[in-house]
C-alpha positions in Angstrom: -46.8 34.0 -25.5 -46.5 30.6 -23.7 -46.8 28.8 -27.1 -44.6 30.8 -29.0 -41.7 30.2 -26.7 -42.7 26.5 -26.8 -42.7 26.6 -30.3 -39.4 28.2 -30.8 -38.2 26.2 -28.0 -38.3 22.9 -29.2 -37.7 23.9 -33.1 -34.5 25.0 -31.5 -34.1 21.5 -30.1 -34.9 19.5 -33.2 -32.1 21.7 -34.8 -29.5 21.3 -32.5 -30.0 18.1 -32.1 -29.4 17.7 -36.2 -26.3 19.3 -35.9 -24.7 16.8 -33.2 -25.9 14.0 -35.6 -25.0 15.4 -38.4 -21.4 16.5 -36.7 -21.2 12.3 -35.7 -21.3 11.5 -39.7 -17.8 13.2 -40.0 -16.6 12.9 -36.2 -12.8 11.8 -37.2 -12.5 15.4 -38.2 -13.4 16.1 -34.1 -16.8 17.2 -32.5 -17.6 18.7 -29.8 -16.1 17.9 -26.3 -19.5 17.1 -24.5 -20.5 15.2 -27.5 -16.7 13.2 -28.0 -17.4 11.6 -24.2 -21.0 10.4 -25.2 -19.3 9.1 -28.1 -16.5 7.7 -26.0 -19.2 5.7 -23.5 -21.3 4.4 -25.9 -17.8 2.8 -28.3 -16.6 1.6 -24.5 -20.3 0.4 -22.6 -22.5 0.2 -25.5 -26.3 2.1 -25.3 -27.3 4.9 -27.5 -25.2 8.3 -28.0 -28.5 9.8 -27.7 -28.7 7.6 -24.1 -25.6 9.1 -23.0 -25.9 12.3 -23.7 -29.2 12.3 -21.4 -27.1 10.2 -18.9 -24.5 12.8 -18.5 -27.4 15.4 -18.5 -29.2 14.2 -15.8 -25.9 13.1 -13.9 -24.3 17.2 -14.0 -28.3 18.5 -13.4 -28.0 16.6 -9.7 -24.6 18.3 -9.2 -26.5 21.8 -10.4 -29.9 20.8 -8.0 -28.0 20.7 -5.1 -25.8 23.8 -5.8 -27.8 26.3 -7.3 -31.2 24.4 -8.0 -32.6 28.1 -9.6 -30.8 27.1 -13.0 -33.2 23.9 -12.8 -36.8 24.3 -14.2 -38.4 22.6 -16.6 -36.8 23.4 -19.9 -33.7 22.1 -18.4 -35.6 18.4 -18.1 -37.0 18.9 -21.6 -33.9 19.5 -23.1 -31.8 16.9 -20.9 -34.1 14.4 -22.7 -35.4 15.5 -25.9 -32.0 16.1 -27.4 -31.1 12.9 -26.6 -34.3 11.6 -27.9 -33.9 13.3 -31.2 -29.9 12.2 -31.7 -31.0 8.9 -31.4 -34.0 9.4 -33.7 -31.9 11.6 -36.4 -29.3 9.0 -36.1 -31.5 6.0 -36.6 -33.0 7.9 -39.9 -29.4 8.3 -41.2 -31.2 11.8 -43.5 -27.6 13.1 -43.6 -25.6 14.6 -46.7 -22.8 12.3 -47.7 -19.5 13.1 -48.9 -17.3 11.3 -51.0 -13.8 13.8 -50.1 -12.2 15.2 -47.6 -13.4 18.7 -48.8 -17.3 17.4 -48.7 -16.7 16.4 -45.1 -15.3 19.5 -43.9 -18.7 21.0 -45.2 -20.6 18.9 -44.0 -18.9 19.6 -40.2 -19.8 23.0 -41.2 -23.2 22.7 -41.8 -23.3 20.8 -38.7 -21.5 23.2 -36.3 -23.9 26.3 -38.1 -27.0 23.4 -37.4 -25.5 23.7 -33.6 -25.1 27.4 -33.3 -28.6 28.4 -34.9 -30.5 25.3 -32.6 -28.7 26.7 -29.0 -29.6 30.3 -30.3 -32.9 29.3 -31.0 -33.9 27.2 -27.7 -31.9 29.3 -25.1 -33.6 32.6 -27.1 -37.2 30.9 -26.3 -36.3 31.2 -22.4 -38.2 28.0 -21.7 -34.6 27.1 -19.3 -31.3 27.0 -19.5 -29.8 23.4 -21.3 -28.3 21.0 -18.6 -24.8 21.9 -19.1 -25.5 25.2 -19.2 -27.1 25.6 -15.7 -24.1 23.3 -14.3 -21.0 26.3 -15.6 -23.3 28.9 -14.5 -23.4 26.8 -11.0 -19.8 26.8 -11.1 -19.2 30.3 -11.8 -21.0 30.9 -8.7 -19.4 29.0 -6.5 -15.9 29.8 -7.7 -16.7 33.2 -8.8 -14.3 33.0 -11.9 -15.9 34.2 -15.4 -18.4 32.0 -17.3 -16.1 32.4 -20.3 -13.4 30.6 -17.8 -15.3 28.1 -16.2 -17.0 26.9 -19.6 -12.8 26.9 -20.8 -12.5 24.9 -17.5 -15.3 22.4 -17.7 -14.9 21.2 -21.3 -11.2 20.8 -21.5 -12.2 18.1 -18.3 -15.0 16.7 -20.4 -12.5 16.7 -23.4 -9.1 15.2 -21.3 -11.9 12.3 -20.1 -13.3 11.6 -23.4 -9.9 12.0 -25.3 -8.5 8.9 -22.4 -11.9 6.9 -22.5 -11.0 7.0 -26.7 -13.2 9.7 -27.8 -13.2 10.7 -31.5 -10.8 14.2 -31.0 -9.4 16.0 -33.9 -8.9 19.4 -35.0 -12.4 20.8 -35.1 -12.8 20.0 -31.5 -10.2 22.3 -31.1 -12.4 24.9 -33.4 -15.9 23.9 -32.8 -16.9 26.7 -30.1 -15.0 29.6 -32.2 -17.8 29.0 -34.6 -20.5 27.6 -32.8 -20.5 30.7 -30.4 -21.0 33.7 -32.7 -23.5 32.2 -34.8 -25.5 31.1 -31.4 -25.3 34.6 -29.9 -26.4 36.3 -33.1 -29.4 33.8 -33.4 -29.8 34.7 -29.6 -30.3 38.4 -30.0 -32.5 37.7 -33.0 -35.0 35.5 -31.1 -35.0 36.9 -27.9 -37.6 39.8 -29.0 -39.8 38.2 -30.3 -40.0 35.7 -26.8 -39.4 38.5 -24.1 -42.8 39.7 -22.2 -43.3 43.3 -22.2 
């Protein structure tokens, strides 16, 4: 069982990590918030996005150790770094669809938000851990005892006002990223989850 949820796990990875690369191809259309302040560092300090978005990880998985250190195993290391990793390797390979119009860009922002929505669906399904970012909303919904639905509202409208000041790219699919993103993730979710849960 172990191998089929590692399996699944970090083909769900690979995946999502496609779609935030393939999302930064097109990024003056707007990405998403977590990814427009990794976007926003590395145009201001330099690095990798790929760097950044494990910097952030590991920086909000300290705030979620010492708060409610149950939403931090191992998944939630391998996916910290391993999305990171694979940005930055996806990124460096540049095996992205190119469009020459407006039209082709809004598809490929598409493909790339579906990429994102099957790839979370995929690795949460496997129930290797919860992603970084997950683990620190669910840390704050405990603590505040407001809705997860609220607190993720919350917590990337802050991540969005930062990266939007620090010069982020912010447009109108930021605005529209998780009304797609999140059905698509919860029906790939459901799918999966059979198939990984121990009877």
């Amino acid at each position: 069982m172990i191998f089929k949820q590692l399996i699944i796990f970090f083909t769900g990875l690979v995946i999502f990590a496609y779609g935030i690369s393939l999302a930064i191809q097109v990024q003056y259309l707007g990405i998403h918030p977590w990814d427009v302040l990794s976007i926003a560092l590395f145009d201001l300090i330099g690095l990798t996005v790929g760097t950044w978005t494990i910097i952030i990880g590991l920086v909000i998985m300290i705030f979620t150790f010492f708060t409610r250190r149950q939403y931090i195993n191992v998944g939630t290391f391998l996916n910290a770094f391993l999305v990171g990793v694979f940005v930055d390797l996806f990124l460096y390979l540049q095996w992205f669809p190119v469009g020459s119009s407006l039209v082709e860009d809004i598809a490929i922002m598409l493909l790339a938000i579906v990429a994102m929505g099957i790839g979370g669906g995929t690795y949460s399904a496997a129930q290797i851990g919860l992603g970084p970012r997950d683990g620190f909303m669910l840390s704050i919904a405990d603590l505040t005892g407001k809705s997860i639905q609220r607190i993720r509202i919350y917590v990337e409208s802050c991540v969005l006002l930062i990266g939007l000041v620090l010069g982020g790219p912010v447009f109108v699919f930021t605005f529209i990223f998780t009304l797609i993103q999140s059905p698509i993730y919860q029906k790939i979710f459901l799918s999966i989850k059979p198939y990984t849960t121990r009877v």
